[in-house]
N, CA and C atoms as an extended XYZ file, in Angstrom:
261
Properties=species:S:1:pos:R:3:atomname:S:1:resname:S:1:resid:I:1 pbc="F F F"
N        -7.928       -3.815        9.144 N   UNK     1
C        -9.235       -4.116        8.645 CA  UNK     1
C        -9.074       -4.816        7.300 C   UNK     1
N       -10.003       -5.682        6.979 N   UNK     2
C        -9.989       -6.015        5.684 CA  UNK     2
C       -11.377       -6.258        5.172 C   UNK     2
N       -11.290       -5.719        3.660 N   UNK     3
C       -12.783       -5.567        2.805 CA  UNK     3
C       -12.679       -5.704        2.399 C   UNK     3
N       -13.445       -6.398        1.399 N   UNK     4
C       -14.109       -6.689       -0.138 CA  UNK     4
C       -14.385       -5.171       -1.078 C   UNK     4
N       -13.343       -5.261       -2.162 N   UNK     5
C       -13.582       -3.785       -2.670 CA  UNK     5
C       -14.079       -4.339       -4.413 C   UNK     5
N       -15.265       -4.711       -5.141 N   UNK     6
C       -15.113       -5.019       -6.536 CA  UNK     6
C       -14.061       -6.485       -6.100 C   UNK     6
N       -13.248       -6.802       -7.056 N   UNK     7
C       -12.816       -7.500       -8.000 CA  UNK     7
C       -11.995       -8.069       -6.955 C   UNK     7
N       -11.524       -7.008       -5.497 N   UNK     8
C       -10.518       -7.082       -4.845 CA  UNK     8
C       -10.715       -7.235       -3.590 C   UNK     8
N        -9.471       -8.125       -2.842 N   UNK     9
C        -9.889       -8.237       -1.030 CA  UNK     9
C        -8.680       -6.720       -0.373 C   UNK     9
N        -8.992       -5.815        0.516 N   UNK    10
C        -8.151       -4.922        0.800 CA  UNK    10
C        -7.713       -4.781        2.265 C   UNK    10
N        -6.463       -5.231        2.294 N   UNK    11
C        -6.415       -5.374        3.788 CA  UNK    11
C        -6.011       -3.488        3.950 C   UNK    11
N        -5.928       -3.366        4.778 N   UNK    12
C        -6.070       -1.629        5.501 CA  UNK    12
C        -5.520       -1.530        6.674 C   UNK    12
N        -4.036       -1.068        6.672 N   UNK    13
C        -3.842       -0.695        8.288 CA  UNK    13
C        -3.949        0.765        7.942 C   UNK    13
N        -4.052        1.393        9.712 N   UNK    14
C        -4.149        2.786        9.512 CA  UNK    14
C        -2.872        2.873       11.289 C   UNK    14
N        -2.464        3.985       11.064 N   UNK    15
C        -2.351        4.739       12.747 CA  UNK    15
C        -2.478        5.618       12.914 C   UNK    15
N        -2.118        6.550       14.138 N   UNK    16
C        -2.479        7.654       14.726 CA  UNK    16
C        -1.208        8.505       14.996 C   UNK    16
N         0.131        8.280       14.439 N   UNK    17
C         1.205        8.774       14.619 CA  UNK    17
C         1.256       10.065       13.466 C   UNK    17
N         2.557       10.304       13.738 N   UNK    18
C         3.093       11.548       12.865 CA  UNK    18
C         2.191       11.683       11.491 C   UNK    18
N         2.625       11.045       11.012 N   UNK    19
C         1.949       10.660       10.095 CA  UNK    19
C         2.968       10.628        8.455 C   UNK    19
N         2.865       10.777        7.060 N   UNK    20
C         3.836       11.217        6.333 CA  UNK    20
C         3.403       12.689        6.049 C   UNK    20
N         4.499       13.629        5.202 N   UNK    21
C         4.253       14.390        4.626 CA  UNK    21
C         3.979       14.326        3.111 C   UNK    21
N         3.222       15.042        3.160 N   UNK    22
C         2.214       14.835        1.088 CA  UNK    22
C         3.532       15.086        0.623 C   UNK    22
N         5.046       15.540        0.789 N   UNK    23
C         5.839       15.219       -0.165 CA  UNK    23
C         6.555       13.634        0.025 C   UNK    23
N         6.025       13.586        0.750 N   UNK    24
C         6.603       11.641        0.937 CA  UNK    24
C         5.256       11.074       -0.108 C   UNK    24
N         4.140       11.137        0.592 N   UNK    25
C         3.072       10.636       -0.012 CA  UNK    25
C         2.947       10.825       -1.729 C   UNK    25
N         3.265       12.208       -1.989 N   UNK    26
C         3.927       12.172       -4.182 CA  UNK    26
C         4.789       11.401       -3.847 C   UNK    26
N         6.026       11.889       -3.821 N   UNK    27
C         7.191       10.720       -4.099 CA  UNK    27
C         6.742        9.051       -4.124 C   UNK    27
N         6.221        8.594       -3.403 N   UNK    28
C         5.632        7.741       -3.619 CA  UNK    28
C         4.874        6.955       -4.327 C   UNK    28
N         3.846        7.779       -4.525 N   UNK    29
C         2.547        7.400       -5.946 CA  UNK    29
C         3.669        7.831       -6.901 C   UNK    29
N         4.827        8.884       -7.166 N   UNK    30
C         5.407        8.387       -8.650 CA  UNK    30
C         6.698        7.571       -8.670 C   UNK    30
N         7.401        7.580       -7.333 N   UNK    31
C         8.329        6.035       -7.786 CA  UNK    31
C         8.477        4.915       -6.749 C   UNK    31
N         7.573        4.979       -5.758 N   UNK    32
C         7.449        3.776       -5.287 CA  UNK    32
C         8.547        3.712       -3.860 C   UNK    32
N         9.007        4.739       -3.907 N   UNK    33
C        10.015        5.199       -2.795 CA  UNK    33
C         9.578        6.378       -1.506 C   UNK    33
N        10.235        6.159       -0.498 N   UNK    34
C         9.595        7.044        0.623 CA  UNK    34
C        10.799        7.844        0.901 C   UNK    34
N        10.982        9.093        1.060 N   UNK    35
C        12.138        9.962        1.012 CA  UNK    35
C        12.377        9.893        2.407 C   UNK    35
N        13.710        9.958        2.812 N   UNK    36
C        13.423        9.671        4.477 CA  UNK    36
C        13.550       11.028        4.971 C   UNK    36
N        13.437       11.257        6.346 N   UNK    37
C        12.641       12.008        7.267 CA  UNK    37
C        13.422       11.875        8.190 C   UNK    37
N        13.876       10.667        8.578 N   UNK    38
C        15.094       10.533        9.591 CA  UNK    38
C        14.155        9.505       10.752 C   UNK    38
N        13.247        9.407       10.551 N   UNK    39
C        12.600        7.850       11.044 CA  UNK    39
C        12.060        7.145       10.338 C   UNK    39
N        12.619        5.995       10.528 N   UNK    40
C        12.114        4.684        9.176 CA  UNK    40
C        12.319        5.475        7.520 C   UNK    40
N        12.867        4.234        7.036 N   UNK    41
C        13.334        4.709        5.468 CA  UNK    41
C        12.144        4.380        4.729 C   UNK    41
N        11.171        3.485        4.849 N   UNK    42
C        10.360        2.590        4.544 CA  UNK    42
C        10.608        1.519        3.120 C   UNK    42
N        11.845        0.875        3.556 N   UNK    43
C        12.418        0.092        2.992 CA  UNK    43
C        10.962       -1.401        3.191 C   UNK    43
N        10.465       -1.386        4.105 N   UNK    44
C         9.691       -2.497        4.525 CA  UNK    44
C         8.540       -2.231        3.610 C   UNK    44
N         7.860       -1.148        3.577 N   UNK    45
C         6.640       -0.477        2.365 CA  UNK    45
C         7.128       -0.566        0.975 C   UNK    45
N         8.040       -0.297        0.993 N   UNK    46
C         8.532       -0.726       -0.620 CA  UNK    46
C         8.707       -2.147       -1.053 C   UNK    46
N         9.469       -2.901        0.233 N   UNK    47
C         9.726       -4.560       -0.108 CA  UNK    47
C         8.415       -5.040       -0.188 C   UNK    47
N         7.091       -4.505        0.441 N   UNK    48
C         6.070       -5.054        0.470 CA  UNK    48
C         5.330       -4.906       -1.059 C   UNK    48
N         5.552       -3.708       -1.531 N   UNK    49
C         4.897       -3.363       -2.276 CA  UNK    49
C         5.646       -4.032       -3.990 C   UNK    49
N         6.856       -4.322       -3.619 N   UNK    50
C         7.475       -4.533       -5.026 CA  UNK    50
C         7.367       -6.448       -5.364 C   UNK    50
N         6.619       -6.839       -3.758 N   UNK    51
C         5.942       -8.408       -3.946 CA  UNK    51
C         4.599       -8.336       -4.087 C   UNK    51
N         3.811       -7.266       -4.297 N   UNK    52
C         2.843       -6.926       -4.562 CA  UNK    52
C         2.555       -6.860       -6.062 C   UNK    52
N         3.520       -5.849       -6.479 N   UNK    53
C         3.364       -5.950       -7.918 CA  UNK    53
C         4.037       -7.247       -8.719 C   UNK    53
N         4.751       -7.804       -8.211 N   UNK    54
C         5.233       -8.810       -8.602 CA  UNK    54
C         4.070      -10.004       -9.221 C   UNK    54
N         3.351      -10.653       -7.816 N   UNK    55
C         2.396      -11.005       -7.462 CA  UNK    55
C         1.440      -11.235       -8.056 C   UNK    55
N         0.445       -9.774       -7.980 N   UNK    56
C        -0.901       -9.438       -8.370 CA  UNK    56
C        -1.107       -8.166       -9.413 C   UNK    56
N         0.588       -7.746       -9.170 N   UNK    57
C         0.331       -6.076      -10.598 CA  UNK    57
C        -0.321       -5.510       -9.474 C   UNK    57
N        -0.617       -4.816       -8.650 N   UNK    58
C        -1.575       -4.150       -8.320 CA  UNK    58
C         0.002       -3.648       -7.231 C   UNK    58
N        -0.466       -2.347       -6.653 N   UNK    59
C         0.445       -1.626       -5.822 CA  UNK    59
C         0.162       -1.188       -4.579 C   UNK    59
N         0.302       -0.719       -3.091 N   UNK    60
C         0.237       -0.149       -2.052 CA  UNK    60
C        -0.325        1.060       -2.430 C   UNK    60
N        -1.456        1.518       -1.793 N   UNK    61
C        -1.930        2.833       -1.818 CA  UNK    61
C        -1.683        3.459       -0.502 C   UNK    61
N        -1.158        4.591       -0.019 N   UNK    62
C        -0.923        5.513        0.853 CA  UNK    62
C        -1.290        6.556        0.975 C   UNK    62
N        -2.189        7.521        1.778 N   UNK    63
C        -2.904        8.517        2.098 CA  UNK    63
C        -2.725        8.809        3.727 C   UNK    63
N        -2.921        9.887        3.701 N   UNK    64
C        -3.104       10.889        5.211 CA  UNK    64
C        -3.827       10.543        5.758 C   UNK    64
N        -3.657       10.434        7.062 N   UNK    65
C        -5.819       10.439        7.817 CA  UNK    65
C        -5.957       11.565        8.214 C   UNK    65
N        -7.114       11.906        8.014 N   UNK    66
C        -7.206       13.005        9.018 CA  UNK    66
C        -7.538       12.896        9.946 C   UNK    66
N        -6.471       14.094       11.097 N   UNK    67
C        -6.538       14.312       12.001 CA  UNK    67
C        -4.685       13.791       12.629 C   UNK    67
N        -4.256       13.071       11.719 N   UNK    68
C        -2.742       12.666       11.617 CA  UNK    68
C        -2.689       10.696       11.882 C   UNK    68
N        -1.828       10.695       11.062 N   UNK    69
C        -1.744        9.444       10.776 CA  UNK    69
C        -1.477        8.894        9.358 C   UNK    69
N        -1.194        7.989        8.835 N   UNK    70
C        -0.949        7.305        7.472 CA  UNK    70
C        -2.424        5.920        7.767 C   UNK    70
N        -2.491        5.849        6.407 N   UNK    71
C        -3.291        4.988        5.743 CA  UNK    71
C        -3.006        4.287        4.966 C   UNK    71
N        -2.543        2.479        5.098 N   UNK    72
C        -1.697        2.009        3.420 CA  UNK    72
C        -2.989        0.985        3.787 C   UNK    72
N        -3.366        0.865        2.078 N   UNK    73
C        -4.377       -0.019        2.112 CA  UNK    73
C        -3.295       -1.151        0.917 C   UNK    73
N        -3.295       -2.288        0.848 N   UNK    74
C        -3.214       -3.069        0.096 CA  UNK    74
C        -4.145       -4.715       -0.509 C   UNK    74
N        -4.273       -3.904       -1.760 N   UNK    75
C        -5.658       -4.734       -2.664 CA  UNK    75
C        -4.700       -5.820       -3.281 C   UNK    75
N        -5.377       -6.987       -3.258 N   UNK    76
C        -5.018       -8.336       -3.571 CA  UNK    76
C        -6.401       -8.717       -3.946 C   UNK    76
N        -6.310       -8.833       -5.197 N   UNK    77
C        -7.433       -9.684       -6.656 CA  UNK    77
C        -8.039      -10.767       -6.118 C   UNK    77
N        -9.229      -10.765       -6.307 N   UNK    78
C       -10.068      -12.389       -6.152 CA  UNK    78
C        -9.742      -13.191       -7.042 C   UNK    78
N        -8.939      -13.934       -6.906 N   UNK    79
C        -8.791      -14.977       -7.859 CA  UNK    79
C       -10.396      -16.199       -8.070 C   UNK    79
N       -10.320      -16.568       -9.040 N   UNK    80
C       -11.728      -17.420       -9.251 CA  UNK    80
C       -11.093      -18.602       -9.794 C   UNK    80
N       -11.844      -19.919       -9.849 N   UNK    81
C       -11.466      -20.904       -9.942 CA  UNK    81
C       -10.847      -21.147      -11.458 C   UNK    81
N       -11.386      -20.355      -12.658 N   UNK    82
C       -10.353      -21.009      -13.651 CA  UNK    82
C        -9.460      -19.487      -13.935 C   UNK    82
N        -8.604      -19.273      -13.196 N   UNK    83
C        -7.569      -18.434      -13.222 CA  UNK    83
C        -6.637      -19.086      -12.150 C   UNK    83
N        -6.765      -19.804      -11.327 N   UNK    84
C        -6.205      -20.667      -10.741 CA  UNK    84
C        -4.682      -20.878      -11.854 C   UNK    84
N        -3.200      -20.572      -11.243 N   UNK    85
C        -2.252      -21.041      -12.262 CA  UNK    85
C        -1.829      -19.687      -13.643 C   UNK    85
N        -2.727      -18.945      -13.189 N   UNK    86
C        -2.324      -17.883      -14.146 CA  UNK    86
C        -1.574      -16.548      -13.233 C   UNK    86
N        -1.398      -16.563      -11.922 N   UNK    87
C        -0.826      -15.648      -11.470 CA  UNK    87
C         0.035      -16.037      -10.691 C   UNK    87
């Protein structure tokens, strides 16, 4: 999915799998790393996220769904015409 959030466009995948555990999900919000589990390292969520901040400064957000599943939303800034060249 993707929305208009304020300032920002947010694309949003979600699924219906395992999902992470809230100690993956901290580890995360404080260093940007996914502890592995023994499926997927999420080397791909991090590469995404460290051209993210690169980018736009702004970072991958990750949450639970309920009922099981992960949620990464990633916000990318409206740029406006005289900021054009500044990012």
């Amino acid at each position: 999915m993707v929305r208009a959030s304020g300032e920002a466009i947010e694309i949003v995948v979600s699924d219906d799998g395992v999902g992470m555990y809230k100690e993956q999900i901290d580890t995360w919000s404080r260093t940007f790393e996914i502890p592995d589990r023994g499926a997927g390292s999420g080397i791909g969520l991090s590469n995404v996220n460290r051209r993210l901040i690169r980018q736009f400064g702004e970072t991958l957000r990750i949450a639970a769904r309920p009922g099981g599943g992960t949620v990464v939303t990633m916000p990318i800034p409206i740029l406006h015409e005289e900021d054009h060249g500044q990012r």
